[in-house]
C-alpha positions in Angstrom: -10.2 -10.6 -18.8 -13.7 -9.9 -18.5 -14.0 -7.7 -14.6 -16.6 -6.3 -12.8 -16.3 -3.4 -10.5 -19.4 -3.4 -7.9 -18.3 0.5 -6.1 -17.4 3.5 -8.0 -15.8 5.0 -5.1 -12.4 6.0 -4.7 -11.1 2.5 -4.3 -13.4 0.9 -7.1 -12.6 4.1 -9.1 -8.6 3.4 -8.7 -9.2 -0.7 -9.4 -11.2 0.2 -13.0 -8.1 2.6 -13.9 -5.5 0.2 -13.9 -7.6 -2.6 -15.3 -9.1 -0.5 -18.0 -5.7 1.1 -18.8 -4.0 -2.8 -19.4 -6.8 -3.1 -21.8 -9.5 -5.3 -19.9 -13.2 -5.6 -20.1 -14.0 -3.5 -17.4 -17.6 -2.9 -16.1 -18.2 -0.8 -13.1 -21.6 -0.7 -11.2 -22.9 1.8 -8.5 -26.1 2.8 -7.3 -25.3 6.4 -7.9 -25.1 7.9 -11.1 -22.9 10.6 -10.4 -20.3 7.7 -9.9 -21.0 5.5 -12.6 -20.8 8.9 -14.8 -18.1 9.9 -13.2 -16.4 6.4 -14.2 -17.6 6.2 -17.9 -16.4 9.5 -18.7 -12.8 9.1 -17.6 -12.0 5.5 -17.8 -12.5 3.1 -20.4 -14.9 1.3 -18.8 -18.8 0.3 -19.1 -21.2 1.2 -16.7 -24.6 0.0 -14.7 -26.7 1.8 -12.6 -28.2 -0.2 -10.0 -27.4 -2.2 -7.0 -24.7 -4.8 -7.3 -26.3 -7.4 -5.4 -29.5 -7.5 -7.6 -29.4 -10.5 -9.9 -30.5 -8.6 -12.6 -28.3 -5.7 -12.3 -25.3 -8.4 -12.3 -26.8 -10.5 -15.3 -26.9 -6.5 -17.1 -23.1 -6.3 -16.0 -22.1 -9.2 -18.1 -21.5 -11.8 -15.2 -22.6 -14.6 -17.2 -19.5 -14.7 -18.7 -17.8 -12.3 -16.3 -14.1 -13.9 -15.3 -13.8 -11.9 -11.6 -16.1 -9.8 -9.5 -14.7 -7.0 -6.9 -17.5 -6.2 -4.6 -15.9 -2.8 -3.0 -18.7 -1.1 -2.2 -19.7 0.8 1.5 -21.8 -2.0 2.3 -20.3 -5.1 4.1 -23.6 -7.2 3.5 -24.1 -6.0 -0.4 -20.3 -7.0 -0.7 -21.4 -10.4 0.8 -24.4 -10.7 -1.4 -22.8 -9.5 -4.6 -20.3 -12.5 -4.3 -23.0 -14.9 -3.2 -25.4 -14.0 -6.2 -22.1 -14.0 -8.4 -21.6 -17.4 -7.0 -24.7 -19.2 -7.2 -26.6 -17.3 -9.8 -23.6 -16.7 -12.7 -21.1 -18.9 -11.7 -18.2 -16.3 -11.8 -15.0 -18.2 -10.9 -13.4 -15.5 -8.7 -14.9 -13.2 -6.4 -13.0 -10.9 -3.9 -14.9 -8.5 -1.6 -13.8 -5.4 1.0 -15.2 -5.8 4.5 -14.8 -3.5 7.2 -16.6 -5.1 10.5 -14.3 -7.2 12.8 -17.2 -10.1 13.6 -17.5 -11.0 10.0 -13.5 -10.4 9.9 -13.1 -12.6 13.2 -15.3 -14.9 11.9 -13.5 -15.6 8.2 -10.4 -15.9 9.7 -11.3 -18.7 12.1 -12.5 -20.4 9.5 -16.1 -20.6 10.2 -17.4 -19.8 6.7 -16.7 -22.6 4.5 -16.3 -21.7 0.8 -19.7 -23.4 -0.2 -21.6 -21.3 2.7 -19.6 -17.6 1.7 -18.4 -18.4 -2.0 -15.8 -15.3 -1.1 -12.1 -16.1 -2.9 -10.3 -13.3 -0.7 -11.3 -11.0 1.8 -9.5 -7.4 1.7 -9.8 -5.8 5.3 -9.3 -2.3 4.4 -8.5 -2.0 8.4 -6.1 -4.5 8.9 -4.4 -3.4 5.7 -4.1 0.4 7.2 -2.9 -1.0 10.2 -0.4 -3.1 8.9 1.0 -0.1 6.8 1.2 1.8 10.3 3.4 -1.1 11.6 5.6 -0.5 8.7 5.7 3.6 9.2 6.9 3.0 12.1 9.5 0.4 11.9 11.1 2.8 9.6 9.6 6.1 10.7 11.5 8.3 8.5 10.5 6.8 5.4 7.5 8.5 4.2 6.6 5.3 2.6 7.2 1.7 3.0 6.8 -1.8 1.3 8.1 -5.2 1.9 9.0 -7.5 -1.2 10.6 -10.6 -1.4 9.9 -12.6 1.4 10.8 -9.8 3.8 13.7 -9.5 2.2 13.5 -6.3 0.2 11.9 -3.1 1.2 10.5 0.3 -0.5 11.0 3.0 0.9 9.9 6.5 0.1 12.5 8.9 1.2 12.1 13.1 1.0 15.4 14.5 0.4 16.4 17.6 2.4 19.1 20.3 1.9 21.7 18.1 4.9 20.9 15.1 2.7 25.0 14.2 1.9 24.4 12.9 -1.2 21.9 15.7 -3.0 23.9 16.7 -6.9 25.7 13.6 -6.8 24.7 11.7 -10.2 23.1 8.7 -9.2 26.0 6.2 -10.8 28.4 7.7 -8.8 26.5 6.6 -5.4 27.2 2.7 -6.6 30.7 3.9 -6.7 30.7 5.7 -3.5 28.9 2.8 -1.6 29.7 -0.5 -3.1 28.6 -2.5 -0.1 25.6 -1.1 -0.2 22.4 -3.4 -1.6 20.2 -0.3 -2.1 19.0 1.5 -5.8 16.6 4.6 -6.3 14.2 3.7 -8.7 11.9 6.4 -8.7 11.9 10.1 -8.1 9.3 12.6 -7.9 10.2 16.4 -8.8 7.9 19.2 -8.5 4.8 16.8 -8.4 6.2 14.4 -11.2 7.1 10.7 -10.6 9.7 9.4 -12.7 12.8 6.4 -13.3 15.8 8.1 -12.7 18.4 7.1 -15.4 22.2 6.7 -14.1 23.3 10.1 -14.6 20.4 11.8 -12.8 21.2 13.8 -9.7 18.9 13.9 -6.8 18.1 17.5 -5.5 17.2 19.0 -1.8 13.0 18.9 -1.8 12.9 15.5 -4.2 10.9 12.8 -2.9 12.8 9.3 -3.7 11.6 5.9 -3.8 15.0 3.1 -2.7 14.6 -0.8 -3.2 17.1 -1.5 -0.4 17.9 -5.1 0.8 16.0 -5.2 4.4 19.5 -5.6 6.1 20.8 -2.4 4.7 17.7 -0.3 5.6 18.7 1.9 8.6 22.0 2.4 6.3 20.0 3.4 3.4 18.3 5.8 5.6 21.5 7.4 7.2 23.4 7.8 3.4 19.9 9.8 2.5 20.2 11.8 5.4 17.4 10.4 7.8 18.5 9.6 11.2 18.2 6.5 12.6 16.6 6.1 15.7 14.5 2.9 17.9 11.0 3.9 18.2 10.6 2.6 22.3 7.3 4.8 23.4 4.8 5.3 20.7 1.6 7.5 21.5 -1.7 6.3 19.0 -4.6 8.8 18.3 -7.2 6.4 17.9 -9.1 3.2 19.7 -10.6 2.0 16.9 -9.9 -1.1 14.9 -6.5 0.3 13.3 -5.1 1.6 16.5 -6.3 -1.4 18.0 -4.5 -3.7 15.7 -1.2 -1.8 16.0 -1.7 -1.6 19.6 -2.1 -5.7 19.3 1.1 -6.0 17.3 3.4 -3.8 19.0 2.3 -5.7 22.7 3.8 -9.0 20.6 6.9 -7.7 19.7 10.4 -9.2 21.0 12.0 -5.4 21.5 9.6 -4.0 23.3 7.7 -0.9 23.1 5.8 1.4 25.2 2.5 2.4 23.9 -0.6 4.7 25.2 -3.7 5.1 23.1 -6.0 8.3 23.5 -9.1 7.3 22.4 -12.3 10.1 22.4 -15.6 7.8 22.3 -15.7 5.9 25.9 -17.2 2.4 25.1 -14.3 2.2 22.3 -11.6 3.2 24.9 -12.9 0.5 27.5 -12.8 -2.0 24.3 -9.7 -1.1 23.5 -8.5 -1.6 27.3 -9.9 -4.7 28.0 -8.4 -6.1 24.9 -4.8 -4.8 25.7 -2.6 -6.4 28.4 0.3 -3.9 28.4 -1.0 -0.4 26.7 -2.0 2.3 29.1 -5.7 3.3 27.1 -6.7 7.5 28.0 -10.1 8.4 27.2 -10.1 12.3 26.2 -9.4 14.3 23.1 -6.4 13.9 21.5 -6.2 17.5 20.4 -6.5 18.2 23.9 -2.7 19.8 25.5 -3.5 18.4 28.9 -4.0 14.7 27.6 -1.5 14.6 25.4 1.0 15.8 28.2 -0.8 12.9 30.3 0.1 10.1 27.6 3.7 11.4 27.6 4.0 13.2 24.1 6.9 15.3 25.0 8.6 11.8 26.1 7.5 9.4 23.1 9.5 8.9 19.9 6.3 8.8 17.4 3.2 10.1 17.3 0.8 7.5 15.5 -2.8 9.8 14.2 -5.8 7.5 13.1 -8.7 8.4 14.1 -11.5 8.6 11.6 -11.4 12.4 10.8 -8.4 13.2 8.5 -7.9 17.1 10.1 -8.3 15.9 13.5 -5.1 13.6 12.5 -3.4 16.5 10.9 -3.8 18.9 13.6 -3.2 16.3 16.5 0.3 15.4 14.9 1.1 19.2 14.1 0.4 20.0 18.2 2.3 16.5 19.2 5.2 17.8 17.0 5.2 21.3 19.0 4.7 19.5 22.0 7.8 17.7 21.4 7.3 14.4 19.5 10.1 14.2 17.0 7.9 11.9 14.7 4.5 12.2 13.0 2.6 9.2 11.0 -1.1 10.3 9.9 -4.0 8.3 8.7 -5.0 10.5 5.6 -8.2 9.1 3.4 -8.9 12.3 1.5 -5.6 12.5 -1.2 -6.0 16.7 -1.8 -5.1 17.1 1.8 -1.9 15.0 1.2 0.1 18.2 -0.5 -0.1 19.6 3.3 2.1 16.8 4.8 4.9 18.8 4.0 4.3 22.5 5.0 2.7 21.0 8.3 6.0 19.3 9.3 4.0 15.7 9.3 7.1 13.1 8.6 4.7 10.4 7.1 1.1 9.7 6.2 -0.3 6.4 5.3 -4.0 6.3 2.4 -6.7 3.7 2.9 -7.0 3.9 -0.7 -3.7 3.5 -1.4 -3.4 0.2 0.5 -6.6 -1.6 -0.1 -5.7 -0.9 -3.9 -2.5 -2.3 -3.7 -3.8 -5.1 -1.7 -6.7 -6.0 -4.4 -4.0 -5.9 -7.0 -1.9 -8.3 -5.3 -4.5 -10.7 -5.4 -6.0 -10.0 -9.1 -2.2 -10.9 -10.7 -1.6 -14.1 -11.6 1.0 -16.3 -14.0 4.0 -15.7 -11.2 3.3 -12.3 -9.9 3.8 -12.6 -6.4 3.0 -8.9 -5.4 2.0 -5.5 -6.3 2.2 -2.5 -4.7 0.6 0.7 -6.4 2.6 4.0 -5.7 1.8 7.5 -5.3 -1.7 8.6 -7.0 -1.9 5.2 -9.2 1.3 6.6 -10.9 3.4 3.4 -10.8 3.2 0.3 -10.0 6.4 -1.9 -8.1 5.4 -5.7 -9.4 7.3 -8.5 -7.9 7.1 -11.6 -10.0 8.9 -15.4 -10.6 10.8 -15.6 -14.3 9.1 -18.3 -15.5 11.2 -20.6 -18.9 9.2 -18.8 -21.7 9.7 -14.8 -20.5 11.6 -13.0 -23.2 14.2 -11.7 -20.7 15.0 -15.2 -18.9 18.8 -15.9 -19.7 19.5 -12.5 -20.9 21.6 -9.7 -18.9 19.9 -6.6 -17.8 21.8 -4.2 -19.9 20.8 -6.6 -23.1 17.3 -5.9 -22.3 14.6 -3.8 -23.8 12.9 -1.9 -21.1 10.9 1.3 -21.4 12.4 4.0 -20.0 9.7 4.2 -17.0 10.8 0.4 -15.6 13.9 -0.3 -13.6 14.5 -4.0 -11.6 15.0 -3.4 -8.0 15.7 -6.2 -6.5 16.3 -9.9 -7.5 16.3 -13.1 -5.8 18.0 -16.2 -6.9 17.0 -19.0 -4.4 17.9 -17.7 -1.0 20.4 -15.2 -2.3 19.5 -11.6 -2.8 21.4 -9.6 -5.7 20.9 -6.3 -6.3 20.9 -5.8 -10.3 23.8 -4.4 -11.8 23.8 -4.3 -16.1 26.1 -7.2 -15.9 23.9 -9.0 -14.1 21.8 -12.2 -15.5 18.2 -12.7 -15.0 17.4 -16.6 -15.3 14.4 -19.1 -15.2 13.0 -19.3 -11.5 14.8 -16.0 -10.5 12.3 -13.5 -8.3 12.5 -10.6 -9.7 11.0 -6.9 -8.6 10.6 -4.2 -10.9 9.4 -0.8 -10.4 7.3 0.4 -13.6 5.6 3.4 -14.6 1.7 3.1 -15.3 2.2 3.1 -18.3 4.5 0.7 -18.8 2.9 -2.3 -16.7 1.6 -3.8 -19.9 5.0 -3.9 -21.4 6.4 -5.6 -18.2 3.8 -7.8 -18.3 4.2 -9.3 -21.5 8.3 -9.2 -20.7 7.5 -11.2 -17.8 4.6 -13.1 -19.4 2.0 -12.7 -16.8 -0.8 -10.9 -18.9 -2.8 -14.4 -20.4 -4.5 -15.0 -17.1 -5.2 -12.9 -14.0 -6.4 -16.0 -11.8 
C-alpha cells in the first residue's frame, strides 16, 4: 500500500512507524525540514519538503498513484485542502484528516458536508477522542489504561501492580486455576520499562505494570483480584473548560447513574461557554492550582480528580495538590510522553496521551479485510488488533495450542456469535469467529498474514 503522511509531528511521526515497519510505501511530508529529517533518518520512509496542500508538493509525494492520504498536520484548513487537492487533483481513493475546531466538527457530524463538497473519508477529532478516553479512565479509575473491544463486550485494562496486590509471585497458570470463573487473561507485562507477553509460568511482581483482556462483566472483579479497590465515582471535579472537559462534562450529565460534576475553568469567556452549555454541572472560573477554589468545587469531597487543561504540568501539579487535598483519584491529560515516567513518583493513578489515542484511532480506520479495531499500546510497542476469522485464515478451524504464534502475540478474547469465550489452548478458533489478539510491534505482520488482513488496507 502506497501512503502518504502530510505532518511529521508526533502523531504523523507514530502513523509512518507502524506503516513503514509492516513494509508499506510510506511518504511523509512537512513543511519543516527538521521533521521530515527527522522522519527519513529513523523510519523507512520517503520524504517531501513543502506544504501538503500544494498540488505540486502532493504530485512530488507520489499521489498519482498514492492508495491513502493522512492529512495530520496543525492546520485544520491545510488538512481540509490536502484532502480536497488529493481528491480532485489525484484522485486518491481514501483520504482521512485530524481536525481540531468544534464548527467544522459540529458541522461534519450533522451532515452538512456532502462527500462531493468535502471529499474527507473519516474525520479523527483528536478532542473527542481524548475525551472519550477520559470517560473510560473514569469508569474504571484504577486502571491506568483502558480499551473497549468487542462490541463493548471486552475491555483492556492497564493495571500497576503494588506490594498488597494478592496475587504478585503466583505463576500466571495458576491464577486460571485459582479463579476459574473468572473471564479475564494478562496478556502483556511491562518490567523495568520493557513490555512483553507473559508465557504461563511467568509470575507477576509488586511495581509491574499489567495489561488484562477481561470480559466487561468481570471488570470490577478483575480489578479487586489485582488489588485495586473498587469504588463508584459519584462527584467528579474537571480541570478544564475546554472542548475535552466539555465533552466529558456533556457525557457524564447523560448518564443513567448519576454523577456530580464541577468544572474549574481559568479563561472566563470559556467558563461562561462551558456554563451555558451545561444543564446540571456547577462551572468555577479561577485557577485550578489555586487551594481556595479547589476547596470551593469540593475536592476534599469528590471521588476523582479529572486534569485537562492545555498545559501538561499545570495537570500534573493540579492532581498532585487535589491528591493532598484529599481526592483519592487522579486522571491527567499528558501530551508530552517524557513527562509520563513521573506519573508514578507523583502519586497520579492515571494519565490519558493525545497521541496515543488519535494514533490508535487512525489505525482503526486504516485496517481493513475484517479488522474491526486497533488499539496501539504503550510508546507504539504493541498493538491489541481485533479482527473477524474470515474461511481462508490459516488458523480458522484449528485450536489455539495447534497454532503457530510468535512469542510476542497472545488471543484475548474471542467472540463466537453473541457468546464471549475466553481462549483456553483447547479452545477452537473457527470461520466468522471475532477474535482479539494482543501483539508485539513486531509481530503485527505475522498476525496479519495469520489473520489474512494484510492484501488491502481499505
Amino acid at each position: 500500500m502506497k501512503v502518504i503522511i502530510c505532518g511529521a509531528g508526533q502523531v504523523g511521526w507514530q502513523i509512518a512507524r507502524h506503516l513503514s515497519g509492516e513494509k508499506n510505501d510510506v511518504t511523509v511530508v512537512d513543511n519543516n525540514p527538521d521533521l521530515v529529517a527527522r522522519a527519513t533518518e529513523t523510519l523507512d520512509v520517503q520524504g517531501i519538503t513543502g506544504f501538503a496542500s500544494y498540488p505540486d508538493v502532493l504530485d512530488n509525494a507520489g499521489a498519482r498513484d498514492a492508495d491513502m492520504v493522512i492529512a495530520a498536520t496543525h492546520s485544520d484548513e491545510v488538512n481540509m485542502v490536502t484532502c480536497q487537492v488529493a481528491h480532485s487533483v489525484f484522485a486518491v481513493p481514501r483520504k482521512i484528516a485530524r481536525l481540531r475546531a468544534q464548527s467544522y466538527l459540529n458541522a461534519i457530524y450533522r451532515d452538512l458536508y456532502r462527500q462531493d463538497h468535502l471529499p474527507i473519508d473519516v474525520v479523527i477529532s483528536p478532542e473527542r477522542e481524548v475525551a472519550e478516553a477520559a470517560l473510560r479512565r473514569l469508569q474504571a479509575p484504577t486502571a491506568f489504561d483502558t480499551e473497549r473491544f468487542l462490541n463493548d463486550r471486552a475491555t483492556l485494562l492497564g493495571i500497576a501492580l503494588e506490594e498488597d496486590c494478592p496475587v504478585v509471585n503466583t505463576p500466571l497458570r495458576q491464577l486460571t486455576d485459582l479463579f476459574s470463573t473468572l473471564s479475564a487473561l494478562v496478556v502483556g507485562v511491562r518490567r523495568e520499562g520493557t513490555l512483553f507477553a507473559p508465557e504461563p509460568n511467568d509470575q507477576l511482581f509488586p511495581g509491574d505494570q499489567i495489561y488484562v483482556f477481561s470480559e466487561t462483566k468481570d471488570v470490577n472483579r478483575t480489578l479487586e483480584i489485582f488489588g485495586k479497590q473498587v469504588r463508584r465515582q459519584d462527584r467528579v471535579v474537571i480541570l478544564g473548560g475546554g472542548n475535552v472537559g466539555l465533552a466529558v462534562a456533556e457525557a457524564l450529565e447523560t448518564r443513567t447513574d448519576r454523577v456530580r460534576a464541577k468544572i474549574i475553568e481559568l479563561d472566563r469567556a470559556v467558563a461562561e461557554r462551558a456554563a451555558d452549555a451545561l444543564e446540571r454541572t456547577v462551572v468555577l472560573h479561577g485557577n485550578g492550582m489555586d487551594r481556595e477554589i479547589l476547596k470551593e468545587a469540593g475536592i476534599g469531597r469528590a471521588d476523582a480528580v479529572l486534569a485537562v487543561t492545555s498545559d501538561d504540568k499545570v495537570n500534573m501539579l493540579a492532581a498532585v495538590r487535589a491528591h493532598n487535598m484529599g481526592c483519592p483519584m487522579s486522571i491527567c491529560l499528558v501530551n508530552d510522553p517524557s513527562l509520563v515516567p513521573l506519573m508514578d513518583p507523583l502519586g497520579i493513578d492515571a494519565y490519558i496521551n493525545p497521541r496515543q489515542t488519535t494514533v490508535s484511532s487512525i489505525l482503526r480506520h486504516i485496517r481493513h479485510g475484517r479488522v474491526r479495531g486497533v488499539y496501539s499500546v504503550g510508546d507504539a510497542e504493541a498493538e491489541v488488533i481485533e479482527a473477524q476469522v474470515l474461511s481462508t485464515s490459516p488458523i480458522a478451524g484449528q485450536r489455539i495450542r495447534d497454532i503457530d504464534f510468535p512469542e510476542g502475540v497472545l488471543v484475548g478474547g474471542i467472540l463466537k456469535g453473541d457468546t464471549y469465550v475466553k481462549p483456553e489452548g483447547s479452545t477452537r478458533i473457527d470461520e466468522d469467529d471475532v477474535v482479539v489478539m494482543f501483539a508485539m510491534s513486531g509481530d503485527v505482520p505475522e498476525v496479519e498474514r495469520l489473520l489474512q488482513v494484510s492484501i488491502d488496507y481499505f
